[in-house]
C-alpha positions in Angstrom: 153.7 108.1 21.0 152.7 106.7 24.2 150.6 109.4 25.2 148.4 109.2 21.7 145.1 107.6 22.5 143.8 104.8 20.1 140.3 104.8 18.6 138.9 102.1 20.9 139.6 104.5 23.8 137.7 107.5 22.3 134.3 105.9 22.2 133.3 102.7 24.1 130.7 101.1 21.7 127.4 99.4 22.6 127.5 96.0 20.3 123.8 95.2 19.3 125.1 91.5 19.4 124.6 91.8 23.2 120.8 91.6 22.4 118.7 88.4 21.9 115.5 90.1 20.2 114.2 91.5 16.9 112.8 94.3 19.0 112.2 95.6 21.9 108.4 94.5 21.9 109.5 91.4 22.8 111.1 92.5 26.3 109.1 92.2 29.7 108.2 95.8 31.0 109.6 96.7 33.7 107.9 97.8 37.2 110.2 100.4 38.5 112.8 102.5 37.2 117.0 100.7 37.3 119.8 102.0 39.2 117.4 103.3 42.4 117.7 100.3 44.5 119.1 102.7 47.2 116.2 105.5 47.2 113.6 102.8 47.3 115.5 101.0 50.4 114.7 104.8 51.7 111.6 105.1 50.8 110.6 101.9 52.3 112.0 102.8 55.7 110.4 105.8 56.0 107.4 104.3 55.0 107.5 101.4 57.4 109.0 102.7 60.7 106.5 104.0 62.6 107.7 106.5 64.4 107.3 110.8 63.9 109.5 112.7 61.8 110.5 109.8 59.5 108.9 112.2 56.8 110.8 111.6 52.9 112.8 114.3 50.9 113.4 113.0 47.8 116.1 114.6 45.9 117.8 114.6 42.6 117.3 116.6 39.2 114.2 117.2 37.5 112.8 114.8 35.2 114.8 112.1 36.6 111.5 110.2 37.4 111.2 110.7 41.3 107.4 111.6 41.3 106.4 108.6 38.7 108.3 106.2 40.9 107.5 106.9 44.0 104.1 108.0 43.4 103.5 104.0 42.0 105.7 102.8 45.3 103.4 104.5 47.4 100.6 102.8 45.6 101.5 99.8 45.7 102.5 100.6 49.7 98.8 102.2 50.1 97.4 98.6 48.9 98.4 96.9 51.6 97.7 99.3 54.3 93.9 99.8 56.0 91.5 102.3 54.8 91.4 105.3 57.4 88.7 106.9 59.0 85.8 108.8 57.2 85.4 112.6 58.9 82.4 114.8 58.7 82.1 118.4 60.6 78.7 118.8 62.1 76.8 122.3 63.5 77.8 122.8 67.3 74.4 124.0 68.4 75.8 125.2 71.9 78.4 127.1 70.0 78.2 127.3 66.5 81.6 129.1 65.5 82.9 125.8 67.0 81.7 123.1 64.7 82.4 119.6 65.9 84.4 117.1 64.0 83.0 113.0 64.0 85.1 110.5 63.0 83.3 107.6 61.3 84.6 104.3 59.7 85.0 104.4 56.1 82.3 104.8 54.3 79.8 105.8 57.5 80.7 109.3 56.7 77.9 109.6 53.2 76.1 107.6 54.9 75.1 109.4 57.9 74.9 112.6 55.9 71.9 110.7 54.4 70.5 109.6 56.8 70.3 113.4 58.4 69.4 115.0 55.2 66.5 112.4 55.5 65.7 112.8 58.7 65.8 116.6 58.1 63.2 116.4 54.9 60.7 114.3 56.9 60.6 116.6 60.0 59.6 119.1 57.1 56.4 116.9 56.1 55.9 115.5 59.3 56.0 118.6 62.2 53.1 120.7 59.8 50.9 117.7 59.7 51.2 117.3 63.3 50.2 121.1 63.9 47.5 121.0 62.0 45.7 118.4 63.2 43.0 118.4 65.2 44.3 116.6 68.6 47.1 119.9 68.2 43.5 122.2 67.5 41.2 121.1 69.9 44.5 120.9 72.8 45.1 124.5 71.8 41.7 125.6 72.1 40.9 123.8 75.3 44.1 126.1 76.3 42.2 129.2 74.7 38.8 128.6 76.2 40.9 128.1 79.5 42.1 131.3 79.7 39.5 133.1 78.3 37.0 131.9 80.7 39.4 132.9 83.4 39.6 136.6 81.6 36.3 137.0 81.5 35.9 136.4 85.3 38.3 138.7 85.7 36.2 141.0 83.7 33.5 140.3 85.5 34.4 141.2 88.8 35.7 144.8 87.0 32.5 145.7 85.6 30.5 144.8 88.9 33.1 147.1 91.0 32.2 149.3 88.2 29.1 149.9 88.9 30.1 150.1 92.9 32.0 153.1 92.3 29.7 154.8 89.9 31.9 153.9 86.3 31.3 152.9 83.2 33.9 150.9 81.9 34.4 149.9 78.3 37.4 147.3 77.3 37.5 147.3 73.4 40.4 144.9 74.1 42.3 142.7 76.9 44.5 145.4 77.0 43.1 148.8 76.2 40.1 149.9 79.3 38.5 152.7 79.6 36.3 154.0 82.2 34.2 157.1 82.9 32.2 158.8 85.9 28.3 158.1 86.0 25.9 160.2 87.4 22.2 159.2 88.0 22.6 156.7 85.5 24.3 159.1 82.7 27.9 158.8 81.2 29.6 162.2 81.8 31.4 163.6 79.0 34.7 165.7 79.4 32.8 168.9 79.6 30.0 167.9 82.3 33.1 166.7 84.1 35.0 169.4 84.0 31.9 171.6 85.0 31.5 169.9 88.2 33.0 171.4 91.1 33.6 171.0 94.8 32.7 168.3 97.0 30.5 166.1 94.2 34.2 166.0 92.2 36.3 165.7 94.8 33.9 162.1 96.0 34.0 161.4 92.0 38.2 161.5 91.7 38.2 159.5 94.7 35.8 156.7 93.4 37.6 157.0 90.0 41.0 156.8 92.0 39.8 153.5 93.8 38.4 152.2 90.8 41.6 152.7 88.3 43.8 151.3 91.5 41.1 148.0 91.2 41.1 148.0 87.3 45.0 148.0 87.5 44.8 145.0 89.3 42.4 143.1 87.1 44.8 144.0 84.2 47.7 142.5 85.7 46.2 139.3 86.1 45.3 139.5 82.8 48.8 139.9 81.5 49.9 137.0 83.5 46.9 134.6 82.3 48.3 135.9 79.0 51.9 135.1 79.8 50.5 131.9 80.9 48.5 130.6 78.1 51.8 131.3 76.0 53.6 129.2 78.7 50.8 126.4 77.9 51.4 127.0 74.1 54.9 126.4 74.1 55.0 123.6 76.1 52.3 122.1 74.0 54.1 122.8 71.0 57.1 121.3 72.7 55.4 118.0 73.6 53.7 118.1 70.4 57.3 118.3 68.6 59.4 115.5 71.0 56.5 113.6 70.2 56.9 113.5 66.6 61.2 113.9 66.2 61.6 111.2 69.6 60.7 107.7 67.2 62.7 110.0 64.2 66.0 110.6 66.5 65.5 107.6 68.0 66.0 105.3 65.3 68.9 107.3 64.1 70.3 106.8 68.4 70.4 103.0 67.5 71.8 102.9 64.9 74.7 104.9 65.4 74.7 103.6 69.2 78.2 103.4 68.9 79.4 107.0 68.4 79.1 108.9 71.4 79.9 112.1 69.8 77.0 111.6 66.9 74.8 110.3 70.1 75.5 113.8 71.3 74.6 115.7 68.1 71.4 113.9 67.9 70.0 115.0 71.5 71.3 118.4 70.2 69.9 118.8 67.4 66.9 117.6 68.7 66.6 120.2 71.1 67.0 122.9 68.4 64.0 121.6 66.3 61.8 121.6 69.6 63.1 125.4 70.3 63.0 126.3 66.4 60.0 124.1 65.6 58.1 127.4 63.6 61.3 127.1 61.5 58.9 123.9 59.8 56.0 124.9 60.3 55.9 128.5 58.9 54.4 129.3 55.2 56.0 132.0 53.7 52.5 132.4 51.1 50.9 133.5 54.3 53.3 136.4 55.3 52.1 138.6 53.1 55.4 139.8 51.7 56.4 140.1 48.3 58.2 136.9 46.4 61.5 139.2 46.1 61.7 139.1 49.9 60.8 136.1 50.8 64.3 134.9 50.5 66.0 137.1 53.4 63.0 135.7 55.6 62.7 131.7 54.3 63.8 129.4 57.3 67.0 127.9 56.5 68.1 124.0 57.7 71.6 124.4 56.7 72.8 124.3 60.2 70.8 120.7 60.4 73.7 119.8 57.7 76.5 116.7 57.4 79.3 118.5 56.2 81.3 115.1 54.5 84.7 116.5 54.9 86.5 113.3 53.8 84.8 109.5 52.4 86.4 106.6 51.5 84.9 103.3 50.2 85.0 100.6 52.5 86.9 98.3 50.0 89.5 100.8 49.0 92.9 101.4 50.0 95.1 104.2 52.1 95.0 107.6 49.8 98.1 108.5 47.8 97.4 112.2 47.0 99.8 114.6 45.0 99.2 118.2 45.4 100.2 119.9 42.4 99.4 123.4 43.7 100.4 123.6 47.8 99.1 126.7 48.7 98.6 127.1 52.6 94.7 126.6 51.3 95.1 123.5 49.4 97.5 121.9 51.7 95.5 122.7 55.4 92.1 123.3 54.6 90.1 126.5 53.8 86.6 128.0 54.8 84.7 130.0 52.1 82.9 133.1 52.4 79.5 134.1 50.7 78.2 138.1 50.6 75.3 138.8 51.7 73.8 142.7 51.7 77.6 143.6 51.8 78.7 141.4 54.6 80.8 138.2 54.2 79.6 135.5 56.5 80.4 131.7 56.4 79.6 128.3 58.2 80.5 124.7 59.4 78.8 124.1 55.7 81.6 126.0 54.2 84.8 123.9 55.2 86.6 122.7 52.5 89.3 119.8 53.0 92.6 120.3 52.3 95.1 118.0 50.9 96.5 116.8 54.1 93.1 115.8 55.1 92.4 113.8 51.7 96.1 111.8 52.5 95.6 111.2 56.1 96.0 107.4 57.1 98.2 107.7 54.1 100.7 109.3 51.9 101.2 113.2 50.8 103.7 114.2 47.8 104.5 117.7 47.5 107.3 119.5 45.1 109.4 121.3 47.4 109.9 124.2 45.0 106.3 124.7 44.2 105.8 124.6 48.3 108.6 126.9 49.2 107.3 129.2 46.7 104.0 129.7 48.3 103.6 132.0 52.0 102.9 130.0 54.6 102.5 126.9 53.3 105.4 124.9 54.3 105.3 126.5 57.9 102.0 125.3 58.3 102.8 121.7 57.0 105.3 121.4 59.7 103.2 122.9 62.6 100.9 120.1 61.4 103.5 117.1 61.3 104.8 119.0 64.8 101.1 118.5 66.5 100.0 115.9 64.6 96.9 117.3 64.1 94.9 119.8 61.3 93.5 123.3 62.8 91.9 124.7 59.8 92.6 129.0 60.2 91.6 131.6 57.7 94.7 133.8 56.8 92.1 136.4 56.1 91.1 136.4 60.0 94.7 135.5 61.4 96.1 138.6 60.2 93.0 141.0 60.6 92.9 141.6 56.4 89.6 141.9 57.0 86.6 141.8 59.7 84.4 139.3 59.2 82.8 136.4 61.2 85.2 133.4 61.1 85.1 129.7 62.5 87.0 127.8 64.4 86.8 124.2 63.5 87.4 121.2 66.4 91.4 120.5 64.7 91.4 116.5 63.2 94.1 114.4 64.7 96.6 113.1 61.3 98.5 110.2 60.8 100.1 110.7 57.2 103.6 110.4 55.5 104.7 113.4 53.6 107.2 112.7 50.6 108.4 116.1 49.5 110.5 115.7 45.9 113.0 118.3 44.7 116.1 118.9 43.9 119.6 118.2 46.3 120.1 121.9 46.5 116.8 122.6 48.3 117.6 119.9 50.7 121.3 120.9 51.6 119.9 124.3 51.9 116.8 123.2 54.3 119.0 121.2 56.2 121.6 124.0 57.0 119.4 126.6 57.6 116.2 125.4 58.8 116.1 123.9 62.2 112.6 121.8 61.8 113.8 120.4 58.9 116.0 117.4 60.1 113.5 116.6 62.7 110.9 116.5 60.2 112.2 115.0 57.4 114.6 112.6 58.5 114.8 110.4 55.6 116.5 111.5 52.6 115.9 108.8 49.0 118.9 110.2 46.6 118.0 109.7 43.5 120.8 108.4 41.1 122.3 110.5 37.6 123.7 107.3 36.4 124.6 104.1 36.7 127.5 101.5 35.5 127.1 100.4 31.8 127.9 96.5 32.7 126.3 93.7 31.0 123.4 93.4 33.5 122.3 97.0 33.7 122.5 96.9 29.3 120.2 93.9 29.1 117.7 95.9 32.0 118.7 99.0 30.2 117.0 97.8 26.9 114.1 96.6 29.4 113.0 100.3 30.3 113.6 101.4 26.7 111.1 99.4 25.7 108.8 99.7 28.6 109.1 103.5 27.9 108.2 103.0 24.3 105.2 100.9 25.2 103.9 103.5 28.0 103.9 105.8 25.2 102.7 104.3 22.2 106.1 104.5 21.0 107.2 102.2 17.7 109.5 99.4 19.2 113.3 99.8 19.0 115.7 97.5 17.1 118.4 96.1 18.6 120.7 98.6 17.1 118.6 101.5 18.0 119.3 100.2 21.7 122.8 100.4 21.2 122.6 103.9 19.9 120.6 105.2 22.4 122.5 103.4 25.3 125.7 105.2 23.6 124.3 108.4 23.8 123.4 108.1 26.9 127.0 107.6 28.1 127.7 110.4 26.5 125.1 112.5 28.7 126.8 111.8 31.8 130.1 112.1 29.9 131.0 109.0 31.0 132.1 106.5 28.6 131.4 103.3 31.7 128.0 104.6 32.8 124.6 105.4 31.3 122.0 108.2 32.5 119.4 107.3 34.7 117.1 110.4 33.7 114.0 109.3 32.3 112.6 112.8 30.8 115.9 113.1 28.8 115.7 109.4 27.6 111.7 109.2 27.2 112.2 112.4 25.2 114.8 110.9 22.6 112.3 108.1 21.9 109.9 110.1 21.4 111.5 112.2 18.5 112.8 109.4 17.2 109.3 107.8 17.0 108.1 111.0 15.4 110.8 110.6 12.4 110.1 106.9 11.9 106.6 107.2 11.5 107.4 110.2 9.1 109.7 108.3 6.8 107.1 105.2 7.3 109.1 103.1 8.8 107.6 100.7 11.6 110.4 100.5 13.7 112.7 103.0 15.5 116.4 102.4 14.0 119.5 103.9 14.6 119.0 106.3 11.6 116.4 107.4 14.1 118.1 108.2 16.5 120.9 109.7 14.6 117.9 112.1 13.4 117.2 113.1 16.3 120.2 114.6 17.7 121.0 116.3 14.3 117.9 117.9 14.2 118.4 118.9 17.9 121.9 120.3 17.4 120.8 121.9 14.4 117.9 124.0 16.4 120.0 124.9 18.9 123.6 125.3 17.6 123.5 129.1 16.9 125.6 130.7 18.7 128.1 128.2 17.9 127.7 128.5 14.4 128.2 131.9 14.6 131.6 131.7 17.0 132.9 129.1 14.2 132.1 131.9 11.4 133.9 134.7 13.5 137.0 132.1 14.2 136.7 131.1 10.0 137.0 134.9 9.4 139.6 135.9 11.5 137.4 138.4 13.7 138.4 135.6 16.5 142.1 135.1 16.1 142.3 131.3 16.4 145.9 130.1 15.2 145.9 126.1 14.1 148.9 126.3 11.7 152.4 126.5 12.8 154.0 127.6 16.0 154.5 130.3 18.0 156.2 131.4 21.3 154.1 132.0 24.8 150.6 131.5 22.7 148.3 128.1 23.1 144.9 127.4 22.0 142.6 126.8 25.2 139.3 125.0 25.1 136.4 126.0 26.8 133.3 125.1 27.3 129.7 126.6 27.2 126.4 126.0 28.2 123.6 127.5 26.4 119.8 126.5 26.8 120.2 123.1 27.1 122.7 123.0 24.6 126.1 122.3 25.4 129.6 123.0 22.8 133.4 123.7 22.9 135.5 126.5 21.6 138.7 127.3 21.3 140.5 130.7 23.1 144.1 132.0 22.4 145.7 132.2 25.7 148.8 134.8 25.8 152.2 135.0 28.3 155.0 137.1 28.6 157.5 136.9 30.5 160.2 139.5 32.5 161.8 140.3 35.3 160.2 141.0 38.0 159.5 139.8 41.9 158.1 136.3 41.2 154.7 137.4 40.9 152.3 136.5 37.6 149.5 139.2 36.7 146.2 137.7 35.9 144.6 140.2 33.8 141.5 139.0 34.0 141.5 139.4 37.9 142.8 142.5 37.8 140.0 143.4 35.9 137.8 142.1 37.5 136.4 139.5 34.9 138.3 136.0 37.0 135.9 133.9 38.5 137.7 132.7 42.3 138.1 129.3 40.8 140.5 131.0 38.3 142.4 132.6 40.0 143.1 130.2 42.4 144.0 127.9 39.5 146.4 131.0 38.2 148.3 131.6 41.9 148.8 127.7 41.3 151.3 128.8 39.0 152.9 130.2 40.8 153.7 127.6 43.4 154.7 125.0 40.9 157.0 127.6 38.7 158.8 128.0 42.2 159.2 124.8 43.8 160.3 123.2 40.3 162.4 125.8 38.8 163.7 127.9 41.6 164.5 126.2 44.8 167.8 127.4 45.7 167.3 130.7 44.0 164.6 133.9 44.0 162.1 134.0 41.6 162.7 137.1 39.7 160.1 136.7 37.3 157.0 138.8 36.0 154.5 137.1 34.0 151.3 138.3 32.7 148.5 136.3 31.2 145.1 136.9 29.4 142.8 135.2 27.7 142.4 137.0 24.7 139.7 138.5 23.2 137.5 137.3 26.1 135.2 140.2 27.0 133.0 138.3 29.8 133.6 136.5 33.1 136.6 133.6 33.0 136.0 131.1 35.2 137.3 127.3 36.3 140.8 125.8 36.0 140.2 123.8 33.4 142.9 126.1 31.6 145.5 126.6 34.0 147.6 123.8 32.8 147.4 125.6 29.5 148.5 128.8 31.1 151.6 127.1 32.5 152.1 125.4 29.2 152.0 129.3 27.7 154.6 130.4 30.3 156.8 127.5 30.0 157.1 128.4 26.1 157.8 132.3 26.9 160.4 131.4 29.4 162.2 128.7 27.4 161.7 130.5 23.9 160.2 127.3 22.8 157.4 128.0 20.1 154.4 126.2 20.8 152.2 123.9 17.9 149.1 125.9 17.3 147.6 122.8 15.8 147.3 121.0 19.2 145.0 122.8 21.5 145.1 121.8 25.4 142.4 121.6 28.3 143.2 120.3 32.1 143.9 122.0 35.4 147.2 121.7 37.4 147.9 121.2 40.7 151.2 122.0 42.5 153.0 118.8 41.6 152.5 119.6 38.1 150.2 116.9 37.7 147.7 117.5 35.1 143.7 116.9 36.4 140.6 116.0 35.3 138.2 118.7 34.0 134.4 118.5 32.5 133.1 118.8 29.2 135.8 116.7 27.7 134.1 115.9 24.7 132.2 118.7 23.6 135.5 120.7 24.1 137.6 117.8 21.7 134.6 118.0 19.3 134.6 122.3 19.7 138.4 122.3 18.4 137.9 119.5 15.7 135.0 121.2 14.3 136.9 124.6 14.1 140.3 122.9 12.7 137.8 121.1 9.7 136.7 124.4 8.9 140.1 125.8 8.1 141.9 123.0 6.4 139.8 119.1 6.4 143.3 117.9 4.9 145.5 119.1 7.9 146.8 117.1 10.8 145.4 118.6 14.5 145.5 117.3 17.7 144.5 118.1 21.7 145.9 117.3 24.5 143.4 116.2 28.2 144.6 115.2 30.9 145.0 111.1 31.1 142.2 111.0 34.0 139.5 111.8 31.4 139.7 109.0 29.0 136.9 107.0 30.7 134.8 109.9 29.8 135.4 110.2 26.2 132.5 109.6 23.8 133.5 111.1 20.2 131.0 112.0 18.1 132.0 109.8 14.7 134.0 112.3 12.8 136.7 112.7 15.0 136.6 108.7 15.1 136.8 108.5 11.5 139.7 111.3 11.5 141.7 110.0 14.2 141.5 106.5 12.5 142.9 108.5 9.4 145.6 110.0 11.1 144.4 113.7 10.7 143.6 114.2 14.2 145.2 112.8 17.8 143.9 113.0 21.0 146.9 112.9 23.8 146.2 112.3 27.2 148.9 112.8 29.8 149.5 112.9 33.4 151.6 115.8 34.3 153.2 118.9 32.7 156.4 117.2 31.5 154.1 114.7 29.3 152.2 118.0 27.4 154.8 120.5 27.0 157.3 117.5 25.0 154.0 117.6 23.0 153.6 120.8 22.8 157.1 121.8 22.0 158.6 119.0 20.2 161.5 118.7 22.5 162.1 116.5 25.6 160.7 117.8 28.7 164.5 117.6 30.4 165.3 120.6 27.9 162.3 122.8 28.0 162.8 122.7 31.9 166.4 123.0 31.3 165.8 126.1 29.0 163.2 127.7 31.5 165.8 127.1 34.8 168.8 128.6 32.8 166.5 131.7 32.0 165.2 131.9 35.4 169.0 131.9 36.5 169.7 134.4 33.9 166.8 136.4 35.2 167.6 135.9 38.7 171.5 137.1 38.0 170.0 140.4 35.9 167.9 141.2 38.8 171.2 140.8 41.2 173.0 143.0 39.2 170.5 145.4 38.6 169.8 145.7 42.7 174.0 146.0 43.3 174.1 148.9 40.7 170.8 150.6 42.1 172.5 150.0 46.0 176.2 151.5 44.6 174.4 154.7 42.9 172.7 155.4 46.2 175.6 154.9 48.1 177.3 157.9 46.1 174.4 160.0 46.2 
């Protein structure tokens, strides 16, 4: 029959005569993964044009090998491209919840931290040597004797008014005088003074009156020799300090002459030591104070710290950094807290760099998942690639969590591509609902599922096998166990003219198979290997197959593949379980009556069709119409049901089936239960191509071997499919002995002469005459019903 397909077309063999070595040791590795030529021509745009927003969504399905190949692109990119800037955040002494950022060239960064920190640990020796020497002793006492001499003149002149006004003065400090009355020569005590009365006390207040107006005096000039001998001090402490950190600072000036802002922090941080010079000189041994306290009261240099934010070796190349985990922390930046007596504080000291910092001058690779997944993150990412620049903010402080001292860091200008990877939904979805995203990400690398299986792509096929195997520490492959795999892999992308392009699917074969070689000792992988491998994989995942197959075997699934039978057809379905993917066969039912041209899905009136069926079953009903009944009503009432299906039916891979079904009840033409039928329909009656092709041919075989191996079976797919047949090599060997068929047609005529037995011309003959019959019933039937309500 001319719609029977021959062996050759059920499964396109890979000949291992196509290969030139013993094994695949001997092929040249291979640099980048085949059949991407056109993602890489987008990554290398985005990658050169220097403009903003020519960001890089790469999409296509996981464990294709996106992240491997572009993360070694990028590497190789990052070679050629200069090293970027070192940054370090510094203490802003005018304003330290401001801390400055410095740019240095790369590899300045570690070293001016040094170069601080050293400077730093000699004002420690240096500044107490310099106060305890005796030029800072005998300057400080020159100041002493100074002022005391000047006190003591002062004190002079109090005692000799004193004695004017008839007082004894006593000053047991500079501070603390006291003075009492005299009388002939004799201190009165409280008691003779208060004893004395009238005129003598009234001439005593007044003296003591004078006096304590006098001494008042005397005392303020005191305080203000006091107030300035400390003057004196501090500004010999100050000279004494910008003498010894000037040569220090100096050296470090000239040095770094050619950073303004680190000239800057050096005359700032100078300034502090001079104001905080006791900071070096204080010992904490001569305080007094228990060791367990010292602690809280120890002078601390942090804010004299380099915090080396980001350092790159001056031989290097531009950073290729893959975030595994973008939290908003990781991604921006964060700054840490540390508790101290209950209260969280933090400083410059405690910025940490994010991973946008580590790429900048370079690349960033994020999963697109893993960042949508976490709050904030991606929002931030884009307000960075929007201001092209990095503001480090605690979400703890943004939204008032908690009360706390916080930072605001000087933001870091960025120059960095981003190179998010996920899969096409995320980025149709992105691009449709998020306005930021196109401007953003304006490049899109589409990662390909497949590729076509000519003689080019075999031989660079073979090439990545064994460059796979070799990554790995994988046996080698014989040339056979290339052809096998390359076969299976058509049969991934059920598609008998391409292979897969998804490296985890193929990296994972080879490595099973490596695992059974090596257990049967063999030194090679073979195709006895490979076979293994997907035995043992079906085999721990075929359950629920098994178990429909037992059900079908025992009748609890009524499954008919004997014989024939009116308005009854064996559909095939598919499933996809876990990974694992198989066919089945369901009974699909019609009857046929009079009615108003309408046919009752019973699983959509049920509510268990999926849209895609029932727009496949109100198909039907177009093509039943416009074939059968063009000059005459429709007055037909079909219902159809899948039977024994107790879950959601969806697709229209069966609606061709369906029509075969109502052809047979209208016609009274019993269909062969040993043929079972897949394909969708459209109004034409032209039969289309569905998925699953194979597992669905293999599904039926599989349940027809288990009733009789000796009968002869058959399906029918639509005639659009046969590039993507792949048989598995028992229906080969069965087709080849004549006990099964595969028929592939092109419209509805083609299957139901199959089907039937009978030439399509009189199974459409057959249906129009019962239409007509139907239609002439229903005539009759509405006269009669019209007459009797006439009479009445």
């Amino acid at each position: 029959m001319e719609y029977t397909l021959e062996v050759s077309q059920l499964y396109h063999a890979c000949e291992s005569e196509l290969f030139s070595f013993d094994s695949t040791e001997e092929l040249e590795p291979l640099t980048q993964p085949i059949g991407q030529k056109k993602a890489f021509e987008a990554v290398d745009f985005a990658i050169d044009i220097q403009q903003s927003g020519y960001n890089v969504f790469a999409m296509g399905p996981a464990g294709s090998g996106k992240f491997s190949t572009i993360l070694s692109f990028l590497q190789e990119k990052a070679a050629s491209r200069k090293v970027p800037s070192d940054w370090c955040y510094v203490n802003n002494f005018q304003d330290p919840r401001k801390p400055l950022a410095i740019e240095l060239s790369p590899g300045k960064a570690a070293e001016f931290k040094e170069d601080v920190d050293e400077l730093v640990e000699l004002l420690k020796e240096i500044l107490p040597t310099v106060f305890e020497s005796n030029s800072y002793h005998n300057e400080r006492e020159a100041i002493v004797e100074k002022y005391l001499n000047q006190q003591s003149a002062i004190f002079k002149e109090l005692q000799e008014e004193a004695l004017k006004h008839d007082v004894a003065m006593d000053a047991s400090s500079m501070t603390r005088v006291t003075f009492v009355p005299i009388i002939d020569g004799k201190k009165l005590s409280a008691e003779e003074f208060k004893a004395i009365k009238g005129e003598q006390k009234e001439e005593i207040n007044r003296k003591l009156t004078e006096y304590e107006a006098i001494l008042k005096e005397g005392l303020r000039k005191v305080s203000e020799l006091a107030k300035a001998q400390q003057k004196e001090f501090k500004s010999l402490d100050k000279k004494t300090t910008e003498n010894a950190v000037t040569s220090l600072i100096d050296d470090l000036r000239e040095k770094y002459g050619g950073f303004e802002k680190i000239i800057a922090y050096l005359d700032a941080l100078k300034q502090d030591v001079i104001r905080n010079v006791r900071d070096f000189v204080v010992k904490l041994d001569d305080m007094n104070m228990p060791p367990f306290m010292q602690e809280f009261y120890a002078p601390t240099f942090s804010k004299y710290e380099v915090n080396l934010l980001i350092s790159h070796e001056a031989d290097s190349s531009a950073p290729v950094i893959f975030e595994d985990n973008p939290t908003h922390q990781n991604i921006i930046g964060k700054m840490e807290y540390s508790s101290q007596v209950g209260t969280l504080i933090t400083d410059f000291t405690m910025i940490k760099p994010g991973a946008l910092h580590k790429a900048n001058g370079g690349y960033l690779i994020l999963n697109a998942r893993k960042l949508l997944m976490q709050p904030f993150a991606y929002e931030e990412l884009k307000r960075v690639l929007r201001s092209k620049e990095i503001r480090i903010e605690s979400l703890v402080q943004q939204y008032s969590l908690i009360s706390t001292t916080s930072l605001e860091p000087e933001p870091i200008p960025i120059d960095v591509k981003v190179v998010l990877i996920g899969e096409r939904v995320l980025y149709y979805l992105l691009h449709h609902y998020d306005p930021d995203f196109e401007e953003l990400f304006k490049v899109s690398a589409d990662f390909e599922d497949d590729m076509p299986r000519s003689k080019e792509n075999i031989g660079l096929y073979a090439r990545m096998i064994g460059t796979i195997a070799k990554r790995d520490g994988l046996l080698p492959l014989t040339p056979n166990a290339v052809a096998r795999v390359i076969e299976e892999s058509s049969r991934e992308v059920s598609h008998a003219l391409k292979f897969s392009t998804h490296l985890r699917t193929l990296s994972d074969l080879l490595k099973e198979a490596d695992y059974w070689s090596k257990k049967e000792g063999s030194g090679v992988i073979d195709k006895q290997s490979i076979d293994k491998v997907l035995l043992t994989r079906k085999e721990r995942l075929n359950r629920i197959q098994r178990k429909l197959y037992e059900m079908i075997e025992e009748g609890t699934i009524m499954i008919n593949v004997g014989g024939s039978t009116v308005g009854q057809i064996n559909a095939l379905s598919f499933i996809s379980l876990g990974g694992y993917d198989f066919g089945v066969a369901t009974r699909i039912t019609a009857r046929t009556r009079i009615g108003k041209g309408e046919i009752i899905d019973i699983e959509r009136k049920v509510e268990l069709s999926g849209p895609i069926h029932s727009k496949g079953v109100m198909i039907l009903s177009s093509y039943l119409g416009s074939t059968y009944a063009k000059d005459m009503p429709l007055s037909l009432s079909v219902s159809l049901v899948f039977e024994q299906s107790y879950g959601m039916v969806e697709g229209d891979s069966a609606s061709s089936t369906e029509l075969y079904a109502i052809l047979s009840s209208l016609s009274e033409l019993p269909i062969k239960q040993n043929i079972a039928v897949t394909g969708s329909v459209n109004q034409f009656g032209e039969v289309q191509a569905i998925g699953g092709v194979n597992e669905k041919i293999e599904g039926f075989f599989d349940i027809c071997m288990r009733h009789d191996p000796k009968a002869s079976y058959g399906v029918i797919i639509p005639h659009a499919n046969v590039k993507h047949l792949m048989l598995k090599e028992e229906v080969l060997e069965a087709v080849k002995n004549g006990t099964f068929t595969v028929y592939a047609v092109k419209n509805i005529d083609e299957g139901i002469s199959i089907l039937t037995g009978e030439d399509a011309k009189i199974v459409n003959a057959k249906v129009v005459d019962r239409l007509r019959e139907l239609s002439k019933i229903a005539r009759e039937f509405n006269k009669s019903k019209h007459e009797d309500e006439a009479k009445e």
